[in-house]
C-alpha positions as CSV (number, residue, x, y, z in Angstrom):
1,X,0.0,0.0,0.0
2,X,0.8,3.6,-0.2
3,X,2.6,5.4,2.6
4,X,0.3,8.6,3.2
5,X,3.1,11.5,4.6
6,X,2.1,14.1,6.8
7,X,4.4,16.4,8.7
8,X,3.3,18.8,11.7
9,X,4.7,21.3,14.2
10,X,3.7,21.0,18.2
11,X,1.5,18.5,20.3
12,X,-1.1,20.8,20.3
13,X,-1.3,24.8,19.9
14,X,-1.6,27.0,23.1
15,X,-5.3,27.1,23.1
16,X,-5.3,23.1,22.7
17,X,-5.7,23.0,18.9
18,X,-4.3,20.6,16.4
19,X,-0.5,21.6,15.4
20,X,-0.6,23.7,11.9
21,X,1.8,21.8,8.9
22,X,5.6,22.7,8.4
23,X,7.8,21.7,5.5
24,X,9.7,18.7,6.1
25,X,12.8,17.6,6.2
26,X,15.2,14.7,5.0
27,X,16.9,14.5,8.3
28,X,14.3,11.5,9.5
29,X,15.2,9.7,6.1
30,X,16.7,6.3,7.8
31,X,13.9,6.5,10.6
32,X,11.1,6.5,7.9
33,X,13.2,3.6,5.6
34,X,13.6,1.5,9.0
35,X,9.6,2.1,9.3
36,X,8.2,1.0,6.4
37,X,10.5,-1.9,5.7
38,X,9.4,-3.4,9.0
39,X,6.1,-2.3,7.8
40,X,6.0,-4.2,4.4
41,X,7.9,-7.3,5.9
42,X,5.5,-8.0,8.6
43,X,2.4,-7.3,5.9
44,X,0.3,-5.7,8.1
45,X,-2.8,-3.3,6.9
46,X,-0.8,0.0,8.5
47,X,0.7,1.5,11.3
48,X,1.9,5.1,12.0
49,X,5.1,6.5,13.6
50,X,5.3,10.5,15.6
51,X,8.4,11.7,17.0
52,X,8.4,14.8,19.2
53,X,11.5,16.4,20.6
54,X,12.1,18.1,24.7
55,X,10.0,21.1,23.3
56,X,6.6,18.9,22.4
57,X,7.4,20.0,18.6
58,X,6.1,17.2,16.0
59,X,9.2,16.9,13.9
60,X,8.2,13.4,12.2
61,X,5.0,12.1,11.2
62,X,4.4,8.9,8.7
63,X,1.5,7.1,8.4
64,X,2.3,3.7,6.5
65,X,-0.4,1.9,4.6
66,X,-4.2,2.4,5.7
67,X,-3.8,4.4,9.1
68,X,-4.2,7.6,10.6
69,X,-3.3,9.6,13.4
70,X,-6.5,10.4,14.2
71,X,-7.7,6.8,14.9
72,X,-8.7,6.1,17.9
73,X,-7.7,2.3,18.5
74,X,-7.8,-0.4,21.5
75,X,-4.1,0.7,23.2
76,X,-4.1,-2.2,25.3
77,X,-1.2,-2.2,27.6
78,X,-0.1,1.6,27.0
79,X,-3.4,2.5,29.1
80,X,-0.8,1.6,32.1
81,X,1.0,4.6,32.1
82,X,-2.0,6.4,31.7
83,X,-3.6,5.0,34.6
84,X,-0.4,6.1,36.7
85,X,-0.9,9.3,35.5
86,X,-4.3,9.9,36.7
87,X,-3.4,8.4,40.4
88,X,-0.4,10.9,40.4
89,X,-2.6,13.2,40.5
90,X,-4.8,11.7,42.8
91,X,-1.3,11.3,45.0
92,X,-0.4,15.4,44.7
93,X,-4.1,16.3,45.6
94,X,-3.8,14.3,48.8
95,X,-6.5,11.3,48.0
96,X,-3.9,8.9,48.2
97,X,-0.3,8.4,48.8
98,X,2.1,5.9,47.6
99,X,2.2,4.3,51.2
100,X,-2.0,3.4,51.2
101,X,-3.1,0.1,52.4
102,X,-5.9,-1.6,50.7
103,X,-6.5,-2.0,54.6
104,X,-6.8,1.4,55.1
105,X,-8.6,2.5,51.9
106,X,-10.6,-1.1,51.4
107,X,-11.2,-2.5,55.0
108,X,-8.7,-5.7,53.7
109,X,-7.7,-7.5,56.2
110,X,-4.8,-10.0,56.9
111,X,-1.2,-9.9,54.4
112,X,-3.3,-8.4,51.6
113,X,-4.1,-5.6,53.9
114,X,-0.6,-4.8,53.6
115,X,-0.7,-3.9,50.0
116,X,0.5,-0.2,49.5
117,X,-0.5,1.4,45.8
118,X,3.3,1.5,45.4
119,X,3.5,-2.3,45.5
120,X,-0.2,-2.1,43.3
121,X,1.4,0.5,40.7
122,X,4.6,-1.5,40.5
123,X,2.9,-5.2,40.1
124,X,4.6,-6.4,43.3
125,X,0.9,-7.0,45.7
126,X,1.3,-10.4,46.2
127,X,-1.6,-10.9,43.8
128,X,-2.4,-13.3,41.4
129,X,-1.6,-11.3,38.5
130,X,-5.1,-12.3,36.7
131,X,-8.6,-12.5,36.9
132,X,-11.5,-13.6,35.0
133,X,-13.6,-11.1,36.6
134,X,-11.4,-7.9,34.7
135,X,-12.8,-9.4,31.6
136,X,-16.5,-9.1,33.1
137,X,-18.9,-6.4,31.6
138,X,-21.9,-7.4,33.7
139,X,-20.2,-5.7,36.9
140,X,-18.8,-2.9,38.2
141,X,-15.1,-2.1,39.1
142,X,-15.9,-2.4,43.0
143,X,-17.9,-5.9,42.3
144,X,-14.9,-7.0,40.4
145,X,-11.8,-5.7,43.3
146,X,-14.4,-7.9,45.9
147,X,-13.9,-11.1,44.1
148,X,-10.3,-10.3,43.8
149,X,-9.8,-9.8,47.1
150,X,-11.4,-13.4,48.1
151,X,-8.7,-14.9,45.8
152,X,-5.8,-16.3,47.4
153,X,-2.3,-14.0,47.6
154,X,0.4,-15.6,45.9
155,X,3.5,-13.8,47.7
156,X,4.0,-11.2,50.1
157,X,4.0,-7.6,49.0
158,X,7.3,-6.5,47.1
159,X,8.5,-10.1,47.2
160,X,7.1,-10.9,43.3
161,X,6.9,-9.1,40.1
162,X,3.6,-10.4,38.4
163,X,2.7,-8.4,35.2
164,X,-1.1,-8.6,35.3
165,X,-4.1,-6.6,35.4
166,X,-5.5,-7.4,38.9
167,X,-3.1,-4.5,40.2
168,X,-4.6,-1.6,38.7
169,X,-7.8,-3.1,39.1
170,X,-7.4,-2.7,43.0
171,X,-5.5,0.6,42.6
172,X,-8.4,2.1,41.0
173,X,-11.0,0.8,43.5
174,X,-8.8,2.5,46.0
175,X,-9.2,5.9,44.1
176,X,-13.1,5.8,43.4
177,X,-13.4,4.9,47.1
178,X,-11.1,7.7,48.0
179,X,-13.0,10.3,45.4
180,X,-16.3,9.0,45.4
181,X,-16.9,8.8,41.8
182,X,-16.4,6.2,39.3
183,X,-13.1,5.4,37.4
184,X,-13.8,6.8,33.9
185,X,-14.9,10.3,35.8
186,X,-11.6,10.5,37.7
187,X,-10.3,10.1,34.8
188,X,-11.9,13.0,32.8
189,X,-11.3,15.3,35.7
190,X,-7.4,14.7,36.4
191,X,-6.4,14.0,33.1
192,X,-8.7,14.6,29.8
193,X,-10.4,17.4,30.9
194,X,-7.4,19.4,31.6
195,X,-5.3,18.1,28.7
196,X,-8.4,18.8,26.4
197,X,-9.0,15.7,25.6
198,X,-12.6,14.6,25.1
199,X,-14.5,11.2,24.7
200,X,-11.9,9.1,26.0
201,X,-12.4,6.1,28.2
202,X,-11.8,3.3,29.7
203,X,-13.2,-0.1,28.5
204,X,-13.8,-3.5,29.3
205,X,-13.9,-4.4,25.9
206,X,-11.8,-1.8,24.1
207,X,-12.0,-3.2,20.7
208,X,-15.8,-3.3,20.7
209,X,-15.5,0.3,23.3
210,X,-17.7,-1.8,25.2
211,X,-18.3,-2.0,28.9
212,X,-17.4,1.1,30.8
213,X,-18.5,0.5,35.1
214,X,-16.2,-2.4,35.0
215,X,-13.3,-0.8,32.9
216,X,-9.8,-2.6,32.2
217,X,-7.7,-0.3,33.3
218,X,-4.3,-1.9,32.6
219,X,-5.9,-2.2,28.8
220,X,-8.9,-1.0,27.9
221,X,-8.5,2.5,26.6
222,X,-8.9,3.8,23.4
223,X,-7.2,6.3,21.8
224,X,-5.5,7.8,18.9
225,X,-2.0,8.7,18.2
226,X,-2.7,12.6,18.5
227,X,-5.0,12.0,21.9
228,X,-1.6,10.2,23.1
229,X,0.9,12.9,22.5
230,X,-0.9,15.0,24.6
231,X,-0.6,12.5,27.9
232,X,2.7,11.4,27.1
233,X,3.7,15.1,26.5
234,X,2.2,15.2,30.0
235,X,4.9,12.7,31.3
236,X,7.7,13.6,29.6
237,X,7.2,17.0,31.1
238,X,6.9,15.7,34.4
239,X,3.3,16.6,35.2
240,X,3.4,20.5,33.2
241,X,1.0,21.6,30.9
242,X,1.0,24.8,28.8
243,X,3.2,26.1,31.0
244,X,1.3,24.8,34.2
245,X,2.8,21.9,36.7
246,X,-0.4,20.3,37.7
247,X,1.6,18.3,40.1
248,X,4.9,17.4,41.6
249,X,7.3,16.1,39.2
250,X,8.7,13.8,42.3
251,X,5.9,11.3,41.8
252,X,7.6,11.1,37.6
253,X,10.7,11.1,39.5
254,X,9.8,8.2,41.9
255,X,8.2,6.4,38.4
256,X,11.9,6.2,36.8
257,X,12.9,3.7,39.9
258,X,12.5,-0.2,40.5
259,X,10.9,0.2,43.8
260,X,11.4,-3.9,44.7
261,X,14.9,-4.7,42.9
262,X,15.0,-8.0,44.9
263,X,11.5,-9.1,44.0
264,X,11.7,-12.6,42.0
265,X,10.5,-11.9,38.5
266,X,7.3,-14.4,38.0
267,X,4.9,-13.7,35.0
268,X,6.3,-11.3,32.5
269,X,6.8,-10.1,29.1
270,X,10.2,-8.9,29.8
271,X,11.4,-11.6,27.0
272,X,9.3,-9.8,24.5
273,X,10.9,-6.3,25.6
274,X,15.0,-6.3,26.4
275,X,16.7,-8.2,28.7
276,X,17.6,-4.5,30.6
277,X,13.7,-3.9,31.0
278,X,12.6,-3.3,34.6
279,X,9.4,-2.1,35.6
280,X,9.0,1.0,37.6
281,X,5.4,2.7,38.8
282,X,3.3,2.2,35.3
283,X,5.6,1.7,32.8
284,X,8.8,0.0,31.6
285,X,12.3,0.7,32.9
286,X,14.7,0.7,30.0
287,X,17.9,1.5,31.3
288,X,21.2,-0.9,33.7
289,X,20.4,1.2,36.8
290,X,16.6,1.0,37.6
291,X,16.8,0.6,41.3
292,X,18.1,4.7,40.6
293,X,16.1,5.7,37.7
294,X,15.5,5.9,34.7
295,X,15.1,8.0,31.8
296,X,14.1,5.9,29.0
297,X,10.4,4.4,29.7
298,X,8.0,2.8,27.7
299,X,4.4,1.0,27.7
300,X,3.9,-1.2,25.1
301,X,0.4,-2.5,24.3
302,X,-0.8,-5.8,23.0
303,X,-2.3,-5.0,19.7
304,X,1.5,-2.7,18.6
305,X,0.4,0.6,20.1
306,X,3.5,1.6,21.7
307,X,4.7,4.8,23.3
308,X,7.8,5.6,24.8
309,X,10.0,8.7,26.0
310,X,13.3,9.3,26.3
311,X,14.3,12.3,28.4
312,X,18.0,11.8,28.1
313,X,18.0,12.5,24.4
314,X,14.9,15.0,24.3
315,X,12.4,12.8,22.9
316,X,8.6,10.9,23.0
317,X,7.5,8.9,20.2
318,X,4.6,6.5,19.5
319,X,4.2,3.8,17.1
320,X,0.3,3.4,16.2
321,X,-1.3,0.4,15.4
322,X,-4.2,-2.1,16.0
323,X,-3.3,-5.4,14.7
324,X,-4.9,-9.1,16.0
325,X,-3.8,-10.4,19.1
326,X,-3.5,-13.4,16.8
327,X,-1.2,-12.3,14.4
328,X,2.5,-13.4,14.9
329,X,5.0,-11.8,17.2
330,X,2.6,-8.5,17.7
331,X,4.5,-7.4,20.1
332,X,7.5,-8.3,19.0
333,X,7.1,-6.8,15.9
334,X,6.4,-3.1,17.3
335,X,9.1,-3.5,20.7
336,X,12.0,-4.9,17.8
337,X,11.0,-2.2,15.7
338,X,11.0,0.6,18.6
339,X,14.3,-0.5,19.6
340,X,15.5,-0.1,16.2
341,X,14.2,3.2,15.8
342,X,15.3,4.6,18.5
343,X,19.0,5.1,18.3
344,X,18.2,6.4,14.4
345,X,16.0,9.1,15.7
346,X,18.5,10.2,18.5
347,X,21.2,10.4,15.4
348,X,18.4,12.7,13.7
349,X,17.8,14.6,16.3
């Protein structure tokens, strides 16, 4: 198929407007090559690939094949670092601290009272790391965090890395308890609505955008490549907005860092990512030192979508896509081709 080109300036005018067209360059010519080859060799219908630098200026947009920045997709596993954000903010307006007990927030009792959001946000709670009930659209969140709570704790907290979605299931219950509103309304008000982003959500079925008062939140937002830049702008920039730090950048600071080095690795796609990938507080660790931060980080989703910043060398990027689950090496595909791109567009920068 036909690559369709488009190159813009900015994630987003002042007044919170799409970026206006600039002339491009040939500086990203290897970047774009190294694109769509992996694109035509894995055959897939299309994908897209932004670059932004430290300033939040678009300085490379493709589109390869039949997609558009401006599709909103299932981002499966990139709705983690999202979901960090919005606590974060819950965390800087005083709902909740990193130190919260599901005992103290959820009237748990026992060794899974003991479960801090920093052992939730981290995938560390002892939990198991899955449950059918996530995947259940005739409930609500709170009905859903119940059952999981009956289950049986499979370590003690900070002992076990589990990559899962159970964690952020409870880590969200703990926020509509402490807010009093559901999780797809927290959301709106410490996130969208002050990054101008409108009819977003969380799903239970992202794909289908079905099932929204027992959300996934480890997968089940939708979004499109431009409605991305925005929130990963957001973390890049360490919680600022046009200007505005809407909360301490400590919490982004404390995000960079392996809080449990020692924890024994158990379920993970770590093979899929780089044998240096650690996971911090909502999102991957790709650096040798993450027990004292990091400044490469990254949340790849299931279906290709796959953002990642890189504050060292001044840049965020996101590879769009939605391909089938079913199709071969999907992730693979988009965290080989990521890692491929990435030192090309530090040389171009």
């Amino acid at each position: 198929m036909a690559a369709a080109s488009l190159w813009l300036a900015g994630c987003g005018a002042s007044d919170g407007s799409d970026p206006a067209p600039v002339p491009p360059t040939d500086r990203f010519s290897e970047v774009d090559a190294t694109a769509r080859a992996a694109y035509e060799e894995q055959g897939i219908p299309g994908m897209g690939l932004a670059i932004y630098d430290r300033s939040g200026t678009l300085v490379f947009q493709q589109m390869y094949g039949d997609f558009n920045a401006d599709r909103r997709v299932a981002i499966a596993s990139a709705s983690k670092m999202v979901a960090g954000a919005v606590i974060f903010r819950l965390i800087d307006a005083g709902y909740l601290s990193l130190d919260s007990t599901t005992a103290e927030v959820l009237g748990w009792s026992g060794d899974k009272g003991a479960i801090t959001l920093r052992h939730l946000l981290s995938f560390t709670s002892g939990l198991s790391p899955e449950h059918l009930c996530t995947l259940q659209i005739n409930m609500d969140l709170a009905d859903c965090v119940a059952v999981i709570e009956q289950q049986s704790a499979v370590a003690a907290p900070g002992t076990l890395f589990e990559y899962g979605s159970t964690h952020l299931h409870v880590a969200a219950r703990m926020a509509e308890v402490q807010v009093g509103a559901a999780w797809n309304d927290i959301f709106q008000t410490q996130l969208a609505n002050p990054l101008s982003l409108t009819g977003l959500e969380f799903y239970t079925y992202p794909r289908e955008g079905e099932g929204t008062t027992n959300p996934l939140i480890a997968g089940g937002m939708r979004a499109s490549m431009n409605e991305y830049a925005r929130i990963l702008r957001f973390v890049f920039d360490k919680g600022v907005w046009q200007d505005t730090a809407l909360l301490d950048p400590q919490l982004f600071d404390l995000q960079t860092r392996e809080p449990y080095p020692d924890a024994v690795v158990g379920n993970t796609p770590r093979q899929q990512l780089t044998d240096s990938s650690h996971y911090g507080l909502t999102a991957w660790l790709e650096c040798a030192t993450p027990d004292e931060g990091c400044e490469q980080l990254s949340s790849p989703g299931a279906f290709g979508f796959t953002p990642w910043l890189d504050r060292d060398a001044g840049y965020f990027a996101i590879l769009g896509m939605e391909l089938d689950r079913s199709e071969s090496g999907v992730v693979g595909f988009a965290v080989d081709l990521k890692q491929a791109l990435a030192p090309l567009i530090v040389e171009a920068l």
